[in-house]
LOZA-692227 format. One record per residue (C-alpha): residue number from 1; residue in three letters; x, y, z. Coordinates in pm, 1 decimal. Example, Ala and Ser with C-alpha at 12.3 -4.5 7.8 and 13.67 -1.06 7.14 Angstrom:
2
resi;resn;x;y;z
1;ALA;1230.0;-450.0;780.0
2;SER;1367.0;-106.0;714.0
***
This chain:
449
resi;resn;x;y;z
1;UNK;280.8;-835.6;2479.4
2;UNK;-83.9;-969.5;2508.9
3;UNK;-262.8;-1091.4;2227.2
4;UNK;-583.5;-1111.0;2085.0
5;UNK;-774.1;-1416.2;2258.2
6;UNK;-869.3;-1712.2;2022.4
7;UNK;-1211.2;-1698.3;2034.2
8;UNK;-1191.8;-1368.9;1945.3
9;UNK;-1010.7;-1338.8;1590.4
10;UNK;-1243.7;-1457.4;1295.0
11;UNK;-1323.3;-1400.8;962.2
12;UNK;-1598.8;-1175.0;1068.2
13;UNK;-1348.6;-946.9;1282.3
14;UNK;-1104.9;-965.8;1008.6
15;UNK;-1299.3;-854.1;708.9
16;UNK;-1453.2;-615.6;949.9
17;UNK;-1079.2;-448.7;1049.3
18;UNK;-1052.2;-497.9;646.3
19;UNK;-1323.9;-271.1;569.7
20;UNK;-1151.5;7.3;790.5
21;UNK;-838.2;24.6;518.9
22;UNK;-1079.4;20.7;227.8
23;UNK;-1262.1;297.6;278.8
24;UNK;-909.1;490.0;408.4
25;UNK;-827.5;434.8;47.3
26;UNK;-1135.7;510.5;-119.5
27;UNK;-1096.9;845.2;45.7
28;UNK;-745.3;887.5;-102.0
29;UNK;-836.0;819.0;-462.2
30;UNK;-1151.4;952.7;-498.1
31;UNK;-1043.6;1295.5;-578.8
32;UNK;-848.3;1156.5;-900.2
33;UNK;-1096.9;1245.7;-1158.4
34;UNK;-1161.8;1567.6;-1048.2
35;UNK;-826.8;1707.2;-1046.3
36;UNK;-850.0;1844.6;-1405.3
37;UNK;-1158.8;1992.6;-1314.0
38;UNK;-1058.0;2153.4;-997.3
39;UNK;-763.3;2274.4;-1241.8
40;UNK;-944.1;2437.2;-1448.0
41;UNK;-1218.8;2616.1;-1242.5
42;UNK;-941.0;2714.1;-1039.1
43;UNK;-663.3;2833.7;-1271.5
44;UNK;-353.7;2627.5;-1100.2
45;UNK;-14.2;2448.1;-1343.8
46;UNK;48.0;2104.6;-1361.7
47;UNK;300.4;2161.2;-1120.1
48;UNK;64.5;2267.3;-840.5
49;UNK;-160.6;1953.9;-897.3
50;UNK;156.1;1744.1;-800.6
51;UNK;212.1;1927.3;-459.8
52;UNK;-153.5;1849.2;-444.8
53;UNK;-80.6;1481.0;-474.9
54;UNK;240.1;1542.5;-274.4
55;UNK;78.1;1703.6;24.2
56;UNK;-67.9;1347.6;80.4
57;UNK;263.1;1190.4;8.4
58;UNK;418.7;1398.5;335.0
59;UNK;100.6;1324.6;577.8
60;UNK;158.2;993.9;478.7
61;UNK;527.5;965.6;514.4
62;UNK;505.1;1178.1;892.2
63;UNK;236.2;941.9;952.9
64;UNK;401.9;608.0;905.6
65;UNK;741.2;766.9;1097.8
66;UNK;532.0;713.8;1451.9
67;UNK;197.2;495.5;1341.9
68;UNK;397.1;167.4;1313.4
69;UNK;583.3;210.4;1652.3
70;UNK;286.9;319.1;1860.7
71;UNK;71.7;52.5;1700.2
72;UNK;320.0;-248.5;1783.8
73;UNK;373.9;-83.6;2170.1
74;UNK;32.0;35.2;2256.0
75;UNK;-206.0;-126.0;2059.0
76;UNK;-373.8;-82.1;1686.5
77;UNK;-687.7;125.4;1797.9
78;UNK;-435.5;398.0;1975.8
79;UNK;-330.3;465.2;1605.5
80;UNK;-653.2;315.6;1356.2
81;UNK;-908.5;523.2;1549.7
82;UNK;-745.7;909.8;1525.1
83;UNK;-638.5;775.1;1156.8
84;UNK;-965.7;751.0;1077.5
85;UNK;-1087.5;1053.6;1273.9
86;UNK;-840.0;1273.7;1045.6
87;UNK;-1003.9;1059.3;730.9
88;UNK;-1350.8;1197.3;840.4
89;UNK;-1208.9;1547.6;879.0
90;UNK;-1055.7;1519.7;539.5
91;UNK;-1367.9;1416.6;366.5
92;UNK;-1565.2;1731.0;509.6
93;UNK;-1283.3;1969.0;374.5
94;UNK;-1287.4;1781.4;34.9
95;UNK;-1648.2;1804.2;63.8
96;UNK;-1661.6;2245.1;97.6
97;UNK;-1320.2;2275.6;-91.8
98;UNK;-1321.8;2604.7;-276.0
99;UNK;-977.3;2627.6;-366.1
100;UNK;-618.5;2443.1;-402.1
101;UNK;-532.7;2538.0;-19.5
102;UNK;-859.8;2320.1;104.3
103;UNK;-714.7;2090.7;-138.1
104;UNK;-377.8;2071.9;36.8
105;UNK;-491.6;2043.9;355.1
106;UNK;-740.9;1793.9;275.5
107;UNK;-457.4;1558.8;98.9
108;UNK;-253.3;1606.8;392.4
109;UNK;-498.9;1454.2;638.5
110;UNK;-595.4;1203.7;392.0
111;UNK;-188.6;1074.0;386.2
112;UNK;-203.4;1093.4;789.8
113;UNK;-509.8;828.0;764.8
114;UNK;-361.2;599.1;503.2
115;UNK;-74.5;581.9;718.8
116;UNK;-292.9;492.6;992.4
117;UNK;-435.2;247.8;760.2
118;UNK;-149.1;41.1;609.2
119;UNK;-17.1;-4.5;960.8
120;UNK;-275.0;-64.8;1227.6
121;UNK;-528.5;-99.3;995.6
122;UNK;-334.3;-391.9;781.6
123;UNK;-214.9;-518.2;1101.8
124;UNK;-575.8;-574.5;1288.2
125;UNK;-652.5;-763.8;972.0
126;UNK;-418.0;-1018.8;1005.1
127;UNK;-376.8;-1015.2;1411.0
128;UNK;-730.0;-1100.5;1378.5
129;UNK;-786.7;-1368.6;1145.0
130;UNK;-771.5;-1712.2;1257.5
131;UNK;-444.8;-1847.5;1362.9
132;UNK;-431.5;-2148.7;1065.8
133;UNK;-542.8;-1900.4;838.2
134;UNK;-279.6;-1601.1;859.1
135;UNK;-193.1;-1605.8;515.0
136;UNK;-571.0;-1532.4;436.7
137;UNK;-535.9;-1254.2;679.6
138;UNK;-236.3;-1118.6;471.4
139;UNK;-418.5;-1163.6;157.3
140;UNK;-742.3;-994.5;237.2
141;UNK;-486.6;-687.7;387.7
142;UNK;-372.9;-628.2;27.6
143;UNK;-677.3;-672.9;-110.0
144;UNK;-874.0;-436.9;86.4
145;UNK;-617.6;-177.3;17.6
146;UNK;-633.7;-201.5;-355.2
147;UNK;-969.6;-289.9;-362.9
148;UNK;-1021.8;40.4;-216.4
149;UNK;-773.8;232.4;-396.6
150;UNK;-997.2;128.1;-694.6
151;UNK;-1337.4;232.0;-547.4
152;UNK;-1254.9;526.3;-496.0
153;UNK;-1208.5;672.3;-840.9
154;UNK;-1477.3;467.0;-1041.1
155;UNK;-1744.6;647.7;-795.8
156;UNK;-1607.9;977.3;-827.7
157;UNK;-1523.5;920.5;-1217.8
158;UNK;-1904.2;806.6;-1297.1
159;UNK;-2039.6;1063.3;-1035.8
160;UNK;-1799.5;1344.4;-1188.4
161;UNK;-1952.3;1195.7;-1556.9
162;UNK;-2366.0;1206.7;-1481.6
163;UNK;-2329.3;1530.6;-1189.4
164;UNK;-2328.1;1874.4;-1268.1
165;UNK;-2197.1;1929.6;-882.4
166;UNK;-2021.1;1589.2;-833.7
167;UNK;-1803.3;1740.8;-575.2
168;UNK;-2080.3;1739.3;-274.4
169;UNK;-2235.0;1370.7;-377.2
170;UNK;-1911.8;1231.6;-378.8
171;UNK;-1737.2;1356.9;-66.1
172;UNK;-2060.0;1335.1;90.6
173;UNK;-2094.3;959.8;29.3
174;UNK;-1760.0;947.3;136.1
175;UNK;-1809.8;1080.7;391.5
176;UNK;-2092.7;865.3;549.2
177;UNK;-1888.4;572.5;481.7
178;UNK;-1577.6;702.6;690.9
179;UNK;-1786.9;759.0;959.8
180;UNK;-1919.6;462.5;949.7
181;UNK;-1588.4;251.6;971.7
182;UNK;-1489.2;497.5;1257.6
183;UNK;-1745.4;358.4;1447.4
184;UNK;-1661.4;-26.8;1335.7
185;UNK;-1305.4;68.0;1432.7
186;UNK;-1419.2;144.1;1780.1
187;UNK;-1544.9;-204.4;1794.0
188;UNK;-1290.4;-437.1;1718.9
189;UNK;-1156.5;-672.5;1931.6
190;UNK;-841.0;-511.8;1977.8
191;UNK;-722.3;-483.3;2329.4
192;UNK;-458.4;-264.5;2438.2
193;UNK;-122.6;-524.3;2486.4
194;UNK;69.7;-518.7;2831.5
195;UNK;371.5;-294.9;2800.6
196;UNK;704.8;-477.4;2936.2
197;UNK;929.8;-253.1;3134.7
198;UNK;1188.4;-285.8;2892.6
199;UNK;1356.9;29.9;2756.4
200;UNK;1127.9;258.3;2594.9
201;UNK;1255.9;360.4;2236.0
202;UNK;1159.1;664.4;2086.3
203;UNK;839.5;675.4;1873.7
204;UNK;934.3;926.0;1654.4
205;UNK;1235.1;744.6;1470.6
206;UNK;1272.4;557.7;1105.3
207;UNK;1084.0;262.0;1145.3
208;UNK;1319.3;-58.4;1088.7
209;UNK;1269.8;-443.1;1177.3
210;UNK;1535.9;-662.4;1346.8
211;UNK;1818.5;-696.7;1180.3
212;UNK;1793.4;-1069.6;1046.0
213;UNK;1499.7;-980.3;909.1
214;UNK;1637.9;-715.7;708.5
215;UNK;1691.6;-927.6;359.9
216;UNK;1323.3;-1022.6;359.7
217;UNK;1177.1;-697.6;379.5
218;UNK;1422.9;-564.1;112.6
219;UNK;1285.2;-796.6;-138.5
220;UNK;949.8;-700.7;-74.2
221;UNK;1034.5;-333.9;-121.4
222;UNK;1229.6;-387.3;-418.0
223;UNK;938.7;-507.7;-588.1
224;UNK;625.9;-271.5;-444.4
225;UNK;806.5;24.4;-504.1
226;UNK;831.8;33.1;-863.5
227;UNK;463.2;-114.0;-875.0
228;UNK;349.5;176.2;-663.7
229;UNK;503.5;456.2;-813.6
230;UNK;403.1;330.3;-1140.6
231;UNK;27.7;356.2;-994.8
232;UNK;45.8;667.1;-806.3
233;UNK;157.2;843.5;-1175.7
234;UNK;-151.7;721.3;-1347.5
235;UNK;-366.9;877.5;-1034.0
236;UNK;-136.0;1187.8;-1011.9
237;UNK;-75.5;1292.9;-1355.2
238;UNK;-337.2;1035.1;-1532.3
239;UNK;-622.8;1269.8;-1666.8
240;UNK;-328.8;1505.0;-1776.3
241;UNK;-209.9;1226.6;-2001.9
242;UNK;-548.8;1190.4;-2151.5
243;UNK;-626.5;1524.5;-2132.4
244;UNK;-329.0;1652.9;-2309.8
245;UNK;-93.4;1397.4;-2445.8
246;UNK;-415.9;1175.5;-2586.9
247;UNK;-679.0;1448.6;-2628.9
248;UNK;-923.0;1181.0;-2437.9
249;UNK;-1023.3;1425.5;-2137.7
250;UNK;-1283.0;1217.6;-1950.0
251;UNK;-1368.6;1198.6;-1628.7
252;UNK;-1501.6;890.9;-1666.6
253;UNK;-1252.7;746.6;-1879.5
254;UNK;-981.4;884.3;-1575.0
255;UNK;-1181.7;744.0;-1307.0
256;UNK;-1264.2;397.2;-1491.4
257;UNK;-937.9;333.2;-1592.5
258;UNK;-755.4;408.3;-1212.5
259;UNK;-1039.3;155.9;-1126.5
260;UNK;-922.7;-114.3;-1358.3
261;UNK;-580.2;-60.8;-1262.5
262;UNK;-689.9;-166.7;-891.4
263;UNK;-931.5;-441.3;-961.6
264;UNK;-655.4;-564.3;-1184.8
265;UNK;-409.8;-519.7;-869.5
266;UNK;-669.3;-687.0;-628.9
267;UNK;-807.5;-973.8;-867.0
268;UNK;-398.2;-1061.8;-977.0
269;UNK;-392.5;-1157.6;-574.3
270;UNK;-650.2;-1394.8;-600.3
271;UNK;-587.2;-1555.8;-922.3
272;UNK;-224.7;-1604.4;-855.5
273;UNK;-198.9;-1665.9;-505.0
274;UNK;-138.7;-2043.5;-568.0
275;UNK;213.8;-1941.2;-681.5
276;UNK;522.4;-1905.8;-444.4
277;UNK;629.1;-1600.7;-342.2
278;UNK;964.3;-1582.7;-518.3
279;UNK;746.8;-1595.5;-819.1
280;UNK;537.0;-1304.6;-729.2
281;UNK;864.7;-1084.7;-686.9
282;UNK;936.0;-1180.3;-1033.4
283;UNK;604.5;-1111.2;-1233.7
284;UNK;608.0;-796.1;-997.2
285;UNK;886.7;-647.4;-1144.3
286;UNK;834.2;-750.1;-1480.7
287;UNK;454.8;-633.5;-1478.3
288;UNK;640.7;-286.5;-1390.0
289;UNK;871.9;-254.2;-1666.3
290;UNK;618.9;-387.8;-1942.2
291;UNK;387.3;-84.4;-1808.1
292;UNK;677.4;126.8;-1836.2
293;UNK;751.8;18.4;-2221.1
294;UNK;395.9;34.9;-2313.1
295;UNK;326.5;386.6;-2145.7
296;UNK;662.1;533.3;-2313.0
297;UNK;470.4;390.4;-2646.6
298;UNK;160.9;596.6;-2515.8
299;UNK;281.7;948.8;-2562.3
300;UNK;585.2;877.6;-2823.4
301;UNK;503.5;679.7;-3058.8
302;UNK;85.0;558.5;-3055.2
303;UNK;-92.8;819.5;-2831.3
304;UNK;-423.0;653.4;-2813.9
305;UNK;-678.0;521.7;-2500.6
306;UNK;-629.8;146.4;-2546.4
307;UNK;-288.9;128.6;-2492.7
308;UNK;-309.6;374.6;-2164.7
309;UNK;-530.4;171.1;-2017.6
310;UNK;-314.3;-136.1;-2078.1
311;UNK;-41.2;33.4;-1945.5
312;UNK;-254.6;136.8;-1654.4
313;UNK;-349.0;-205.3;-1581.3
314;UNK;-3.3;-353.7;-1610.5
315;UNK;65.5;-117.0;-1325.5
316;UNK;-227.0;-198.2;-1153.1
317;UNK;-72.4;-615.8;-1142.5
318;UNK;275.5;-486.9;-1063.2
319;UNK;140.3;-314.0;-746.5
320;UNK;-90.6;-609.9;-661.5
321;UNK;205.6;-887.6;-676.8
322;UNK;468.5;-663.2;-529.5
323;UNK;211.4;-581.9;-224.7
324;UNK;104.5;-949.3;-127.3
325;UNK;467.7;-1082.7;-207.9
326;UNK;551.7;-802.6;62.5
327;UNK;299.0;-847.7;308.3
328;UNK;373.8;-1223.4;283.0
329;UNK;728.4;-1185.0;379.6
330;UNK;643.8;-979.6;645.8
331;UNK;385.9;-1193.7;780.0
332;UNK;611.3;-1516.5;751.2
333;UNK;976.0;-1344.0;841.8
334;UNK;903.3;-1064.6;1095.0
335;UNK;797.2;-1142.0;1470.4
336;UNK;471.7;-1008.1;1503.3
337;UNK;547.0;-740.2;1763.5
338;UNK;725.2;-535.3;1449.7
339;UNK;470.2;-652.3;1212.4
340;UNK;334.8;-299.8;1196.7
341;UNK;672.1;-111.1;1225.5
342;UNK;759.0;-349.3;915.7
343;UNK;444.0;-235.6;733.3
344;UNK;552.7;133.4;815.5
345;UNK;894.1;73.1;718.1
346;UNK;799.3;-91.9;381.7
347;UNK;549.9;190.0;259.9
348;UNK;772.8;450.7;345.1
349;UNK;1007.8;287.3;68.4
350;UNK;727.9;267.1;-133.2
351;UNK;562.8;573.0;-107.1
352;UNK;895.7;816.3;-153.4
353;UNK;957.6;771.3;-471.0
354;UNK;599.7;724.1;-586.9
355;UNK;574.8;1092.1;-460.6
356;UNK;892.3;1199.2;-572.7
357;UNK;901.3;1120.8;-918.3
358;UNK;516.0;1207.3;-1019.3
359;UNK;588.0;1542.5;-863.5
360;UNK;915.9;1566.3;-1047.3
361;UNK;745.8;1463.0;-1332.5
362;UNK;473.2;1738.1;-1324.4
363;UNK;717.7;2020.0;-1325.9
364;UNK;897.3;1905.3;-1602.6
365;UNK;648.6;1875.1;-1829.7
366;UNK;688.2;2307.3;-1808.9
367;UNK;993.1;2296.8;-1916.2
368;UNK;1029.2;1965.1;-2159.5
369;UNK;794.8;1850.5;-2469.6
370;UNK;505.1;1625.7;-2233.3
371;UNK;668.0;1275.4;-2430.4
372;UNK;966.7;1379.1;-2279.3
373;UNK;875.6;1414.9;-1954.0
374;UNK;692.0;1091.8;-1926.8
375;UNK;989.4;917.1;-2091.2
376;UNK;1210.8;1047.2;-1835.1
377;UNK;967.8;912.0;-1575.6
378;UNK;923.3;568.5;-1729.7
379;UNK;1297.3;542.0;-1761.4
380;UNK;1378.6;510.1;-1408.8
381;UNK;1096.9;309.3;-1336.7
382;UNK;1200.2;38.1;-1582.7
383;UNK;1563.6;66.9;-1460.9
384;UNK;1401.3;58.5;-1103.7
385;UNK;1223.2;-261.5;-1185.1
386;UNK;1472.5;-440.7;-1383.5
387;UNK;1738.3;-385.1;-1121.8
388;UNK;1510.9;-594.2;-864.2
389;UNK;1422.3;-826.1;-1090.8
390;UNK;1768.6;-936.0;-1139.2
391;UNK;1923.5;-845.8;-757.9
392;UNK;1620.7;-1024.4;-645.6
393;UNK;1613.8;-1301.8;-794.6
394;UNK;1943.6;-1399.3;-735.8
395;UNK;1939.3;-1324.1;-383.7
396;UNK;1628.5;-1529.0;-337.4
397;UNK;1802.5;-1829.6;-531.9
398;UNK;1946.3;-1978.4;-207.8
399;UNK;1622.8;-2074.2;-81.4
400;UNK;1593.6;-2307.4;-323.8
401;UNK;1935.1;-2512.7;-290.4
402;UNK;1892.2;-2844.1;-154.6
403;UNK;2127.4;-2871.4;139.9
404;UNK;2406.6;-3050.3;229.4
405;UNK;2405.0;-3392.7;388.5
406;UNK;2420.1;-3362.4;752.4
407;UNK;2347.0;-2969.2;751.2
408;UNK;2092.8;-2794.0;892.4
409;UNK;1830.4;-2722.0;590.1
410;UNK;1801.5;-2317.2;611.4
411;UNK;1398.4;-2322.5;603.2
412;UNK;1342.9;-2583.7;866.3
413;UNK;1151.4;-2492.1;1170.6
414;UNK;1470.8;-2491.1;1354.0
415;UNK;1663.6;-2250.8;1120.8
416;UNK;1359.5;-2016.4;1167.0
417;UNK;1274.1;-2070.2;1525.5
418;UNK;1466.6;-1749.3;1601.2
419;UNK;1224.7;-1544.1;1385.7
420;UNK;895.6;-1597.0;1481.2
421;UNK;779.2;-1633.4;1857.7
422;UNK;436.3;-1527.7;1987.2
423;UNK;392.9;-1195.5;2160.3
424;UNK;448.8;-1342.6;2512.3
425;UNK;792.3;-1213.0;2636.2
426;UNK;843.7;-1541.5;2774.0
427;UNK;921.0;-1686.3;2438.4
428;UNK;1176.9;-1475.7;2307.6
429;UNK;1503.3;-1536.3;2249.2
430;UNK;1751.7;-1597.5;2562.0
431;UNK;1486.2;-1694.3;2787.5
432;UNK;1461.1;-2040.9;2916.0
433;UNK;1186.8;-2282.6;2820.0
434;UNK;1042.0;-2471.9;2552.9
435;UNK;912.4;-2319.8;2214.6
436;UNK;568.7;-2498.9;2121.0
437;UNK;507.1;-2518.6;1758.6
438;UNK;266.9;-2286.4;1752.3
439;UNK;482.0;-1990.9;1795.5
440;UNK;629.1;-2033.6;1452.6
441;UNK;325.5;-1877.8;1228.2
442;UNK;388.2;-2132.6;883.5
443;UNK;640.0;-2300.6;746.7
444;UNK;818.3;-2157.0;432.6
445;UNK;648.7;-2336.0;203.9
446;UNK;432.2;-2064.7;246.1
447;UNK;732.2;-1781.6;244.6
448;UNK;937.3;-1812.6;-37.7
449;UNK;950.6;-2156.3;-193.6
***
């Protein structure tokens, strides 16, 4: 496959792809803080607003089934550009929604985008930052995603706080700033890559990455999924918590406090991106189970604001850590022509159960005391996290071992020199000829130790 010429991947081009995934997720959260108003203008359960938030969970999900496949084979604007047509279509029917089946629809197409998003999206912003600076171009990935995710509910919370009619100001600014990335999508430097004439697989299939890559991205799901799920409850079910098990019911209070839990998720990124990945698995999984513990506390046993919001933000760090530590092993561990497949694959890991269990969730608070409910949720979450905290930390231990005298060290270049090759068939494995340097994208100093 061609890539992207030097001269023209930047930090310009990359922030620029960048901004094409934030505002994807802005669209997805905004509607968080008006969920409870929706609910009660329009008379629907608990258990309807979770196949609200699950709608999006299956346009997502059907989304990320083809987007990673057709973005690796044909090119990241064949899938970023319709994603973010469908985000501009969802904004107008979020903008004239009148009832929960404008709502449903609207969700759907929102999921489609952010699947758009977290693969071609993700991938343009690393593809096109500078070659000696990939891990930056991982880095800002996560962080526009979460940075986004964030956005998105402070406007609508303080909007939904100071607005009689906050529905049109805020789908209408969100609108305009769709439309606006649509265009900046159209622009990127993205050619098309050369298709080999190689067997064509099917698009429509699970999306996987080769198989001795396999390990790495199983790590990296071990630890976003619990950090995701844990987030997508406080946006799903969130204001019903403070509505109902806190007797806070504020839009603002809902919208500031999904905010936190992102800035929290994109400033954790920053601040500890100094550490190795290994260590970022770790705190990932641990931030999950602490948020689990203090939620449970929450609604059992001290059902007041604070310790939501720390719970909340907890989350918020879990997601953050489990999503770079991700990203990086993808970026360090899976050739590039599957980098998007690999984002596919890992969000699909991520986002089933963080549907699943919200939705669950919401329909058993009909039929259980609310404490119970959330108890139940919070208990699989913290056995979810504390399983990978253990199984992955063990199985990330042999990285670490000093090797034998005479043996080959497991992380030297030419241990990994079957992993990473640039996109030029040429260079992959079996064919003849020498493998410059550059083909191997960092060293794993970077990766995991």
């Amino acid at each position: 496959m061609a890539t992207t010429s030097t001269d023209r991947k930047g930090l310009g081009w990359c922030l620029a792809a960048a901004s094409t995934v934030t505002a994807v997720f802005v669209l997805s959260n905004a509607p968080t803080p008006l969920y409870t108003r929706w609910q009660a203008e329009w008379k629907f359960t608990s258990g309807t607003l979770t196949i609200v938030f699950g709608a999006y969970m299956v346009g997502l999900i059907g989304a990320l089934l083809v987007t990673g496949k057709l973005a690796d084979r044909y090119g990241r604007k064949v899938v970023l550009v319709p994603g973010l047509i469908a985000a501009v279509t969802a904004s107008g029917l979020f903008l004239s929604a009148t009832n929960v089946m404008w709502l449903l629809a609207a969700r759907l197409l929102a999921g489609a985008a952010v699947g758009a998003a977290v693969t071609a999206g993700m991938s343009a912003t690393v593809d096109l930052a500078p070659e000696h600076r990939r891990r930056t171009g991982s880095m800002i990935a996560s962080a526009a995603m979460v940075f986004g995710a964030g956005l998105g509910p402070l406007l609508s919370g303080a909007l939904t706080q100071l607005i009689d009619t906050p529905q049109s100001w805020i789908f209408g600014i969100v609108l305009a700033v769709t439309s606006l990335t649509l265009v900046i999508a159209i622009r990127l430097p993205l050619p098309r890559p050369s298709v080999d004439d190689g067997p064509v697989e099917r698009l429509w299939s699970w999306p996987s990455v080769p198989h001795p890559n396999r390990r790495e991205l199983a790590w990296g799901v071990a630890a976003f999924a619990p950090g995701i799920t844990a987030t997508s409850f406080f946006l799903s079910l969130g204001p019903t918590v403070l509505a109902d098990g806190i007797d806070s019911p504020s839009p603002l209070l809902a919208g500031a406090t999904a905010c936190g839990m992102f800035l929290v998720a994109t400033g954790v990124q920053f601040a500890l991106a100094h550490l190795r990945t290994r260590t970022h698995l770790a705190l990932s999984s641990s931030a999950a189970f602490v948020s689990m513990v203090t939620l449970t506390a929450t609604v059992t046993v001290s059902p007041t604001p604070a310790l939501f919001v720390i719970a909340a933000l907890l989350a918020g760090a879990a997601q953050g850590l489990g999503q770079l530590a991700a990203l990086t092993l993808i970026g360090t561990w899976i050739p590039s022509h599957h980098g998007a497949e690999a984002n596919a694959a890992l969000n699909i890991a991520g986002y089933i159960p963080a549907a699943l269990l919200p939705v669950g969730t919401g329909y058993l608070i009909q039929f259980a005391s609310f404490g119970t409910a959330v108890a139940t949720f919070t208990a699989i979450v913290m056995a979810c996290s504390l399983t990978a905290l253990i199984t992955v930390r063990v199985g990330t231990a042999d990285h670490l071992v000093s090797p034998t005298p005479g043996s080959t060290p497991r992380n030297s270049a030419e241990s990994l020199a079957h992993r990473r090759y640039d996109r030029d068939p040429t260079r992959l494995p079996g064919v003849s000829g020498p493998t410059p340097p550059s083909t191997l994208v960092r060293s794993s100093a970077e990766g995991l130790d």
